[in-house]
N, C-alpha and C positions, 0 to 999 in steps of 0.2 A: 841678578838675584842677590847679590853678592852684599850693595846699599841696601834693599830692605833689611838683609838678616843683620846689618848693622846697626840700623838703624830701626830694628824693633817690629819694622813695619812689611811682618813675612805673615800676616796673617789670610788663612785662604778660606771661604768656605765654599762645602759640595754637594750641592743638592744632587739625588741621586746616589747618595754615598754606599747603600744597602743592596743598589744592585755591580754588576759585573764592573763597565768601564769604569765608574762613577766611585766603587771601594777598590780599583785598583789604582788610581786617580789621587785617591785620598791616601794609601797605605803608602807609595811612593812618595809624597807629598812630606807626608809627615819623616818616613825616612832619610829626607832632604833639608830635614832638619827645621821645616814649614813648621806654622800653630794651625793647627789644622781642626777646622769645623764641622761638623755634618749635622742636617735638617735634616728627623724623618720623623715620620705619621707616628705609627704606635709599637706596641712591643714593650718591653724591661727594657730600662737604659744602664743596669747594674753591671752587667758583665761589659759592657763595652767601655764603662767609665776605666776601664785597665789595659788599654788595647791601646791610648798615647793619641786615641782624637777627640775632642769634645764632643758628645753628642747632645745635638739640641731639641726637644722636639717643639715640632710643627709642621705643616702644608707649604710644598711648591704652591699650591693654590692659593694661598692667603697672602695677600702683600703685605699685611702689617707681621707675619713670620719671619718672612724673608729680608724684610728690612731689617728689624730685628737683629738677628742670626746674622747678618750680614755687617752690621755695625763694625768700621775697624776695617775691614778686612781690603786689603787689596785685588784679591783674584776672587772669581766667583767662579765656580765648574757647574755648566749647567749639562748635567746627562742625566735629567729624569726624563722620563719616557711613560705615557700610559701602558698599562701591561696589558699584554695578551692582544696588543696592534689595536686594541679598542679604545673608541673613544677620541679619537685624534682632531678632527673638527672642533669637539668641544672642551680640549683640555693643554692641548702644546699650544697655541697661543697666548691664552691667559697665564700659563706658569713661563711662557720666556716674556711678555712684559713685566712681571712681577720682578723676576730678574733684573731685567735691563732699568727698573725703576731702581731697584738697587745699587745697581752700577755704577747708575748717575749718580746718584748720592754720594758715592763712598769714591768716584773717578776712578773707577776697578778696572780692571780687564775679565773679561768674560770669555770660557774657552767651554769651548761645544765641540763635540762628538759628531760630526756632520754623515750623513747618508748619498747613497747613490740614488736613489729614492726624487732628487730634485730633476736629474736628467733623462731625458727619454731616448729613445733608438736615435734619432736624429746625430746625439751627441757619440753612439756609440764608435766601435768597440775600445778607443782607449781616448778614456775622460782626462782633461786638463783643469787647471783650476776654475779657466775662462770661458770655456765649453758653452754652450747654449743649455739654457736651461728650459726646456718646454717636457713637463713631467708626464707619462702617462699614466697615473694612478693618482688618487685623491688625496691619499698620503703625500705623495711627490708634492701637490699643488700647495701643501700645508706648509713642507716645510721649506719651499722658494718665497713662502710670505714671511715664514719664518728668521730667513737669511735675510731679505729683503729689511726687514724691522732691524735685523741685530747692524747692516750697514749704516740704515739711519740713525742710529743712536749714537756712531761716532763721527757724524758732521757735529760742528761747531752749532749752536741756536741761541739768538740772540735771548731766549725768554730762560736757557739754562745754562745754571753757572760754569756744571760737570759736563764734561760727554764722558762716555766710557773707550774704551778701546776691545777690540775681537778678535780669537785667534780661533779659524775652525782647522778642525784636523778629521779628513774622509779618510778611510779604508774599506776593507773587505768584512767578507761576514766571518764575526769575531769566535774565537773558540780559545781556551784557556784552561786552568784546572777552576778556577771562580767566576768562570760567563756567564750566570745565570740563562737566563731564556735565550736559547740561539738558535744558529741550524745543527750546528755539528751537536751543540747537545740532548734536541731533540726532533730530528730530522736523521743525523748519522748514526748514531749509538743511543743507546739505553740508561742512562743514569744508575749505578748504583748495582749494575749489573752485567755479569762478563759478558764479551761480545762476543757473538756466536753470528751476526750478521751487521754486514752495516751498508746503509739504504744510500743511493745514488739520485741526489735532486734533479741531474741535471742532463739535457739531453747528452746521448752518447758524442764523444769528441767533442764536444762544446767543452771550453776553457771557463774557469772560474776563479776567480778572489779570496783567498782568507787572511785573515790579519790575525798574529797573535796578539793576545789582550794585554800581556806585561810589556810587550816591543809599543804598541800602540799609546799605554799612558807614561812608559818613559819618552815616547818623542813628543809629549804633551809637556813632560816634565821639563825636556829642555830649550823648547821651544818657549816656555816662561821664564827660562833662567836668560833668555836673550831678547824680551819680547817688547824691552825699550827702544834696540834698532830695528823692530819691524812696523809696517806700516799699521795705521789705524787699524783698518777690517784687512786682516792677513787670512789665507785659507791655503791650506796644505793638502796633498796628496801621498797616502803612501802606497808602495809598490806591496808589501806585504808578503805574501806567498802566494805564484802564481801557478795554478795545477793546471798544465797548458791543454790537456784531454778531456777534464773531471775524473779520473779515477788517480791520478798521486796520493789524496789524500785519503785516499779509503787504502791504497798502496801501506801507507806508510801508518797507518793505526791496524794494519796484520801484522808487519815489520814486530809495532809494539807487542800486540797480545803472543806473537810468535818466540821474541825474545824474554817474554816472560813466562815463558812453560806453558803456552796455548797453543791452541790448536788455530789453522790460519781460518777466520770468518771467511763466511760465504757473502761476497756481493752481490747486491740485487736493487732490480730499478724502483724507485722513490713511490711508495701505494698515490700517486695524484689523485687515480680513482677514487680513492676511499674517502680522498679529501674534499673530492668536487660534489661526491653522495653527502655528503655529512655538514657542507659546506651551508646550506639551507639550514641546519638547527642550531650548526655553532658558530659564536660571532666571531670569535679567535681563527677558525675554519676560514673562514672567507673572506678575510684579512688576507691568510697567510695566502691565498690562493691566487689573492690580487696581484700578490709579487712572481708566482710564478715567471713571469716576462724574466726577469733578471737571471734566469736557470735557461733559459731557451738558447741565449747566443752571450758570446764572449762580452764581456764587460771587464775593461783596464783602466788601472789608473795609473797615469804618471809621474814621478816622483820626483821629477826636475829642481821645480822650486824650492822644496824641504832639503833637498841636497843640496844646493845651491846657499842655505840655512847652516847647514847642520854638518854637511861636509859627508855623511854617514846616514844611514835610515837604520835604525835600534834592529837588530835583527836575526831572531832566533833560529837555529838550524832547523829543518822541519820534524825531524824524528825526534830530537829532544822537546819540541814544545809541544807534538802529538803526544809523547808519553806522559809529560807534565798533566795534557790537561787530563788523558785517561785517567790515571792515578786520581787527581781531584777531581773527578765523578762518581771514583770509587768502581772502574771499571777493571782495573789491573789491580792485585796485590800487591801491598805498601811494603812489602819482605826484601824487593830489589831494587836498590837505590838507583833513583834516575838518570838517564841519561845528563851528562851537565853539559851545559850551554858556554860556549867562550867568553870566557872576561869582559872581551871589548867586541862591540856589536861588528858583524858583519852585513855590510852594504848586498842587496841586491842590484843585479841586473839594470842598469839603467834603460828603459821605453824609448823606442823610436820617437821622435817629434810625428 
């Protein structure tokens, strides 16, 4: 990164900027001293012209936006995502070719937000980078076409002058004080309101994944400060925070509400019923339903590779980055200063081969 910022040529843009990974991605970015970009739909662009990112408007969907927007820029972050798990068939392919059409253009590196989503039980319960990919959900099937496009755009073609280069980076399901739509924050707790209960997705003694959202786009960050020695199509794994039972993490957000003059919530098993009744009139419902599977049995990821990168995997203690993200839900009061997080990242656990 060191020659770009020398040489001028530190400019990134981030489609996806306004949601979770995507404006933590970008906030990091620019505090790295990046020129930092972001493409979104609509809204007032007035307050955010003072926040130190450009913001540009237009559509992931539009390729003449994104080309656009894109002009200049070395890195392209693509974490937009249709909301509310809808519409995936007809919307994450046409916004990652518009991308990767960008790419070429500009010879970028392109770095995605990757999912467990492309692997099915076969690969389970701990995923490597090279894993078999056979998905069982339709989602899944989307986005192995999805990774499948971003590998071929960094082959050589004799009819293009550019190819781009790709760095994906998988974790667990993301929670933060700024994740917008997740599980922890609207599957475990209540937004915006003290927790008095918080809901367990997942079968009893089944193991589960989470990743914090700030550990998650600094290993993205540094991962592009080194991304000249990695191969064309690189793809990472991180270990994240692993709740070897499923109840650590509902453990450790009483921990918070407790230390903060609460009372300790009641655990209780995830309403599924309510969501398989309801799953017929809401399309969001029956999305999120589909994934159930990934809550049934252990699902790991291996961190080999990114350590083998990076030396370290970014890595927040769990009680400070549960209180972090309570607070930014507005589920703990802002009165007691948070738990702080060490200077320099702590490594997890390295995964059996």
């Amino acid at each position: 990164m060191a020659n770009d910022m020398t040489n001028g040529n530190n400019k990134v843009l981030v489609l996806g900027a306004t949601g979770g990974i995507g404006g933590e991605v970008a906030r990091q970015l620019r505090d790295q001293g990046w020129d930092v970009r972001a493409l979104r739909r609509g809204g007032p662009l007035a307050r955010e012209q003072h926040d130190g990112i450009a913001w540009i408007r237009g559509d992931a969907m539009h390729r003449a936006d994104v080309m656009a927007a894109a002009e200049g820029c070395r890195v392209i972050v693509h974490a937009v995502n249709p909301p509310g798990y809808r519409r995936w068939a007809e919307l994450v392919l046409p916004m990652i070719d518009n991308t990767l059409a960008a790419a070429r253009a500009q010879g970028a590196t392109v770095v995605l937000p990757g999912t467990v989503y492309n692997y099915g039980p076969d690969a389970f319960p701990v995923l490597h980078e090279d894993s078999p990919q056979h998905p069982h959900t339709r989602k899944g099937a989307v986005r192995v076409e999805l990774e499948r496009r971003l590998q071929q755009a960094t082959v050589p073609h004799p009819l293009e002058e550019k190819t781009c280069r790709v760095i994906i980076v998988r974790a667990g399901d993301f929670f933060g004080p700024q994740v917008g739509n997740s599980w922890f924050s609207q599957g475990l707790v209540k937004p915006g309101k003290p927790v008095k209960v918080v809901n367990l997705p997942g079968a009893p003694g089944v193991g589960h994944q989470w990743s914090y959202l700030p550990d998650v786009a600094r290993t993205m960050v540094q991962l592009l400060e080194r991304r000249a020695a990695l191969p064309a199509f690189a793809r990472f794994h991180m270990a994240g925070h692993w709740d070897a039972d499923g109840t650590q993490m509902a453990a450790a957000i009483g921990r918070a509400v407790v230390a903060h003059g609460g009372a300790a919530p009641r655990v209780r098993e995830f309403p599924w019923w309510l969501i398989t009744l309801a799953s017929p009139l809401v399309a969001t419902l029956r999305e999120l339903r589909e994934m159930r599977y990934l809550w049934k049995q252990p699902v790991r990821m291996a961190n080999d590779a990114l350590r083998a990168v990076l030396g370290e995997e970014p890595h927040t203690p769990l009680d400070a980055a549960v209180e972090a993200t309570l607070q930014g839900l507005g589920c703990l009061p802002a009165s007691k200063a948070p738990l702080k997080a060490p200077k320099s990242p702590q490594s997890p656990a390295r995964l059996p081969a």
